[in-house]
N, C-alpha and C positions, 0 to 999 in steps of 0.2 A: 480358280475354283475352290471353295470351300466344302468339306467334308463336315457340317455341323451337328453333333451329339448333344440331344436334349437332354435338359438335367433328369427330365420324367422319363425320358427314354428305359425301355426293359431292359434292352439288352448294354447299360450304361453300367460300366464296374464300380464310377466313381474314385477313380484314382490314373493320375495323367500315365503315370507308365503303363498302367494295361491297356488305356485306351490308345497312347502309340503305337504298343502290339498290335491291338484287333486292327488300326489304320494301316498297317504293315502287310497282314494279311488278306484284307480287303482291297488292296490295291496293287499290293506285287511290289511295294517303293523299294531300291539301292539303298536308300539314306535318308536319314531325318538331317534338317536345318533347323534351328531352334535359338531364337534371344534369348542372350544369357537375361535369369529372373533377377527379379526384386527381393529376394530371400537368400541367405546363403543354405539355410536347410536343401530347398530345392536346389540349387547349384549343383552340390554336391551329390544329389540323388542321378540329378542328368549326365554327372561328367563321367557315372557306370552303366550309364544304358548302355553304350556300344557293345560292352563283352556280353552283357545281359539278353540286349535284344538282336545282338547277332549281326548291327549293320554298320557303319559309319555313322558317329552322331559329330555334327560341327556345330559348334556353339557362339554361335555370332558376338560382336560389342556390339553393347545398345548404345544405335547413335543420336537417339534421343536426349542427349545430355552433351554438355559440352566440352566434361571433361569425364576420359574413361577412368576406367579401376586404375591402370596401369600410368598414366598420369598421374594424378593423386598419391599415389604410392611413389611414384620420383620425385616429386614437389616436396610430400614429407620423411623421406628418406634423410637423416644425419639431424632432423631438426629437434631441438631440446621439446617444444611447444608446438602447436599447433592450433593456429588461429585464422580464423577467419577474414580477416580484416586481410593479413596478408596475402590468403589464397584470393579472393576474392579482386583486389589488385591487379595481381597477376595475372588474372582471368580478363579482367575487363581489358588492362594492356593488348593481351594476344588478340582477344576478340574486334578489338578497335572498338568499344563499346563506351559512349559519353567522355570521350578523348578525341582532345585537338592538339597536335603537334606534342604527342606522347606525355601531354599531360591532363590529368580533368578537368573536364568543362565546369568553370561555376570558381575555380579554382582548389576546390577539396574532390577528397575520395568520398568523403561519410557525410551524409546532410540530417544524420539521427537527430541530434541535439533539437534540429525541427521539428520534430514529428513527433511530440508526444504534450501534445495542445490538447487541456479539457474541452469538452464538446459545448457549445452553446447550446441554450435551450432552445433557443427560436432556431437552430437550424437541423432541415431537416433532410434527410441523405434520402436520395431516390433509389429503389427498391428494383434488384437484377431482375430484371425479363425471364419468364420460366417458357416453358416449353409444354403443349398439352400432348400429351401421349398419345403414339402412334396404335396402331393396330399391334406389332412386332411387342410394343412396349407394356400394353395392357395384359397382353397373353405372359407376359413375364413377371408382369405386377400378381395374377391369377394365380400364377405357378408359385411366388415367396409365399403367398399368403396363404396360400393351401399346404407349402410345408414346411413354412417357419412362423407360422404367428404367433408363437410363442415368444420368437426373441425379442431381445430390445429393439425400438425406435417403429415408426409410424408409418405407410405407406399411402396415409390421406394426404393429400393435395400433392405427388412426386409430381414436379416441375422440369428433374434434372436433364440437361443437353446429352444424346446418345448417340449424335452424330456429328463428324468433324467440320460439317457447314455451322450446324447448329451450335459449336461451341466458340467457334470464329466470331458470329453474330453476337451470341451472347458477353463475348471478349471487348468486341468493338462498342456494344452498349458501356462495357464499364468504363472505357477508354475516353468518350464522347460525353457520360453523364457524374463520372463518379471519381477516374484520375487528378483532375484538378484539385480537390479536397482531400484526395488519399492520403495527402507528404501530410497535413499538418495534424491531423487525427487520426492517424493510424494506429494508435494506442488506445484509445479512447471507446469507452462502453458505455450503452444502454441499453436499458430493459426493454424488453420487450419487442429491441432492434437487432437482430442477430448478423445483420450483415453489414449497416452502415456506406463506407466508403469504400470496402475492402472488393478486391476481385471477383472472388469469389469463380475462381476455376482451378485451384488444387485440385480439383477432380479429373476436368479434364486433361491438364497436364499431364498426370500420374497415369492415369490412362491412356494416355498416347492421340488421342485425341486433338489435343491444341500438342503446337512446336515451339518448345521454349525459345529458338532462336527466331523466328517470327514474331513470341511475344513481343520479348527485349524490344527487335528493331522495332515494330510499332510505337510501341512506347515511348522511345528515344522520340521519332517522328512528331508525337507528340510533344513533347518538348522544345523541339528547332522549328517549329510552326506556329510557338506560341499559345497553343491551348493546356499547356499542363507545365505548372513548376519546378526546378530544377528537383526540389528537396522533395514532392511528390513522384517525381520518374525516378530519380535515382534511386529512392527508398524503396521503391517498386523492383525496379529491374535487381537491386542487394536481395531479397528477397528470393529469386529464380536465380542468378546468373554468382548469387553471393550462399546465401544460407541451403537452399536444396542443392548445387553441386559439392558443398560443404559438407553435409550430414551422410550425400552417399559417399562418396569416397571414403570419410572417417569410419563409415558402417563394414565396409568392406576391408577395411583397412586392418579393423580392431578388430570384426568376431572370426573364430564363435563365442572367444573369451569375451568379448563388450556386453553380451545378452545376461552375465553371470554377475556382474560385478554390482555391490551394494556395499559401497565406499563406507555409510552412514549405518551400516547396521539396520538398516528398517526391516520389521519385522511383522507389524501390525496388520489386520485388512483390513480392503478398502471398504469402511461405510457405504451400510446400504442407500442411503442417499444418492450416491454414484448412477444406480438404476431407479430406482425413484422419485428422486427430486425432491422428495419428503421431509423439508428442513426449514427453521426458521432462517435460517441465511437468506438472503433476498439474493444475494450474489449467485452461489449454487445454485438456488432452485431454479432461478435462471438460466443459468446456462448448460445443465442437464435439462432445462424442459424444449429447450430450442436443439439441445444434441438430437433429444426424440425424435423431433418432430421433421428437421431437417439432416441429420446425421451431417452438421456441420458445427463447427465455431470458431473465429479468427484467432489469430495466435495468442495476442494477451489472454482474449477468455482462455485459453486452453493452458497457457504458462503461469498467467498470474491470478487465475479463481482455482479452479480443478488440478493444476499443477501443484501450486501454491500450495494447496493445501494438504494433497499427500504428502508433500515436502513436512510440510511442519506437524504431521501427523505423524510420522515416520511410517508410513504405508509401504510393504515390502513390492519393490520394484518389480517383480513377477504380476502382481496382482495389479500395480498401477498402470505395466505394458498393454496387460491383457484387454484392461477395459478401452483404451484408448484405440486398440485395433479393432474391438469389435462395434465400435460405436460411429467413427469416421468413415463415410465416405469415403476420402482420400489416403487411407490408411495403408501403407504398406510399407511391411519390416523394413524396407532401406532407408525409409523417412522415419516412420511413426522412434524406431529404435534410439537411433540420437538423441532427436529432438526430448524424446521422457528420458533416457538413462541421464543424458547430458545436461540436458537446459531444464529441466522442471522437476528433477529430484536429485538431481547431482551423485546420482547412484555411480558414476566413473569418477569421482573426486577431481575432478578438473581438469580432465583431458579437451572437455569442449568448451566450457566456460570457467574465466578467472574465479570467479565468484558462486556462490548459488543465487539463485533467483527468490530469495523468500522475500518476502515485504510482509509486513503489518495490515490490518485495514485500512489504513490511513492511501495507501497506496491505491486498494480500491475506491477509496473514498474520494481522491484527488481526482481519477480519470474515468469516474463513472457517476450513475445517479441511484445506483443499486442503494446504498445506505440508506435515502432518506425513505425508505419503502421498507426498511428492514427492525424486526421487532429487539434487535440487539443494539447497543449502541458504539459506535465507531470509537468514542470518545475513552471509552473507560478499559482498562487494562487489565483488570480484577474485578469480582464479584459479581453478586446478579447484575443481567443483563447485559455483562460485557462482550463484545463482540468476540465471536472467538479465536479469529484470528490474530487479534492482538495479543491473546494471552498463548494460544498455539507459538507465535510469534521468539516473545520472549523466552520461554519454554525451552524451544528450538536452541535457542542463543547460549541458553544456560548448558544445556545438555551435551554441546558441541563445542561449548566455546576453544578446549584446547585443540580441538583437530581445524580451526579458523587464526589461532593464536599468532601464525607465525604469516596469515595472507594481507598482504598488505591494506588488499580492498574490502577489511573486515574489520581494518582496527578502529574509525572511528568510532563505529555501532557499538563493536565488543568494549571499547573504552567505555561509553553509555551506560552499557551493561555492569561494569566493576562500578561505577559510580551507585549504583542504587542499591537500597540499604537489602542486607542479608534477610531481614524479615521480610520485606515486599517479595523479594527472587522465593524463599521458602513457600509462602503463600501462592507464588504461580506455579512452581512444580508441582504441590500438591491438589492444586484446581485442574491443573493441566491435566496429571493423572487421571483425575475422578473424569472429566469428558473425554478423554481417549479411550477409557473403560469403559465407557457408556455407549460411545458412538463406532467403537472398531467393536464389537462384540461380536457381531455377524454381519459380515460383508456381504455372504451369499447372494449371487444373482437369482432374482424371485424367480 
């Protein structure tokens, strides 16, 4: 039986501990039982309700995952580094997960090096199956719009899956129409196509909804049946069983200190661009117009356009968190947190990745079609019309280079960089400046 409190409800406090309270006293309950959350803020609020509200509170592991807090935290216990590749390993070993006789199928662990194929023109990626809203769902669509339509992002055409048949179905679509081609373009952008090959169920995972261990094995299934490629399942399943039991455990591991840390100094805000799309970038405008409209975008858009670019902006990691939570879908502090502090501004100075992630245009240019639509030119490094990422880019490179000096996976670039003459580097700091001052002036969400 469910006890359900409307958000429009009167007599709703709008805050989970008093409405455990009113639940307490409306029912006479011994105890509350409660999943530990996806926050550590919350955690800790629940782990003092007992004295607070006077009963027993037990706090579950959520076994939605395949490896808990307490796991994770043994695994990286004594270790200098912490990486993925080897948790991940590890993971699939225990799980029996694309291993034959305790080693992997295909003969490797990682089938990256596949998977990052520019997209053909003539091929064209079929489009997830949405969902038309139920009764339950429009009175809910009625209720945002009535008191938030102020904020970011769109609620014309919501498609999304709200139920756990409905997200299975919609799983099994991608599995059947879109797995096959996931391994070799899963990096791979276009305009105007926000979802391509990719799953496209972070949502419902995150919400509890689909069972990552049901994913995987489907998945795998696909693969020993022949309808989907090694380097397509495997890149799939690293994704759920590799990168998300990765980021929580490191989330839980590292804060409250992880939420604070900005390795790089960034200090700047986030352009207003971020919420309006209002930019000659063909790239951004992109991929903020499709965040609007879907409150989605696969992980390159998210790591190497909108990541990217805070990165070489030096965008202060508070403002770059904020926006990515309140814009996603699938957004919750034990994902959203890593993935930005670690892999898209490197605000933890390499606890999650060796390297940072910046790239140049050239990088968008390679595995997208956004440049030739874009009024900047990819090509040029300086002066009018130069893309701005490229001079962002080097910028970055100059500004940083001694805190990179000593990583091994930065010396070929930074050697690049000592090669080019002092007058070209001067000319890009000081261009660099004049657009940073231009475009971080007022970040303000409208």
């Amino acid at each position: 039986r469910v006890d359900y409190v409307k958000l429009d409800d009167a007599s709703n406090t709008g805050d989970l501990k008093s409405e455990a309270k009113r639940a307490l006293q409306r029912h006479a309950c011994e105890r509350i039982v409660v999943t530990e959350p996806g926050e550590w803020r919350l955690l800790k609020d629940l782990e003092g309700w007992a004295e607070e509200l006077g009963v027993p509170v037990e706090i579950r592991t959520d076994d939605r995952f395949f490896c808990s807090r307490e796991d994770f935290a043994n695994w990286a216990e004594g270790r200098k580094s912490l990486r993925m590749e080897y948790f991940y390993r590890r993971l699939r070993r225990r799980e029996g997960i694309l291993i034959e006789d305790g080693e992997p199928v295909g003969g490797r662990w990682n089938f990256d090096k596949d998977n990052r194929k520019a997209l053909p023109d003539d091929l064209d990626a079929p489009k997830p199956k949405g969902v038309k809203p139920d009764r339950i769902t429009r009175e809910v669509l009625e209720l945002v719009e009535a008191r938030f339509s102020d904020h970011f992002g769109s609620l014309e055409g919501f498609d999304l899956c709200v139920t756990g048949d409905q997200a299975e179905k919609a799983f099994e679509d991608f599995v059947q129409r879109r797995l096959p081609d996931f391994g070799d373009y899963q990096d791979a952008m276009r305009a105007g196509e926000p979802t391509l090959f990719h799953g496209v169920i972070s949502f419902y995972l995150n919400a509890g909804l689909l069972d990552p261990r049901a994913v995987c094995a489907r998945a795998e299934t696909a693969w020993r049946d022949g309808t989907a490629s090694i380097n397509a399942v495997e890149g799939f399943i690293r994704q759920i069983l590799g990168w998300r039991e990765f980021v929580r455990g490191l989330y839980w591991l590292k804060m409250p200190d992880y939420k604070e840390m900005n390795a790089l100094n960034a200090k700047r805000a986030l352009p207003a661009f971020y919420w309006t799309g209002e930019t000659d970038m063909a790239c951004i405008a992109d991929v903020v117009a499709q965040t609007k409209k879907l409150a989605y975008a696969h992980h390159i858009q998210r790591l190497m356009v909108t990541g990217n670019f805070a990165l070489l902006a030096g965008v202060a990691p508070a403002e770059v968190n904020e926006w990515y939570m309140i814009v996603y879908a699938d957004a919750y502090e034990w994902v959203e947190l890593p993935n930005v502090q670690g892999m898209a501004i490197f605000a933890d100075g390499g606890i999650m990745a060796t390297k940072p992630y910046a790239a140049s245009g050239k990088y968008i240019d390679r595995m997208s079609d956004y440049c030739k639509g874009c009024r900047y030119d990819v090509r040029k490094r300086t002066g009018e019309g130069a893309c701005p990422f490229n001079l962002l880019y080097w910028n970055f490179l100059a500004e940083h280079r001694k805190s990179f000096e000593n990583n091994p996976r930065m010396a070929m670039i930074l050697r690049t960089l000592e090669r080019m003459d002092d007058k070209e580097i001067k000319s890009i700091r000081k261009e660099a400046k004049a657009l940073l001052e231009e475009i971080c002036a007022d970040g303000e969400q409208p």
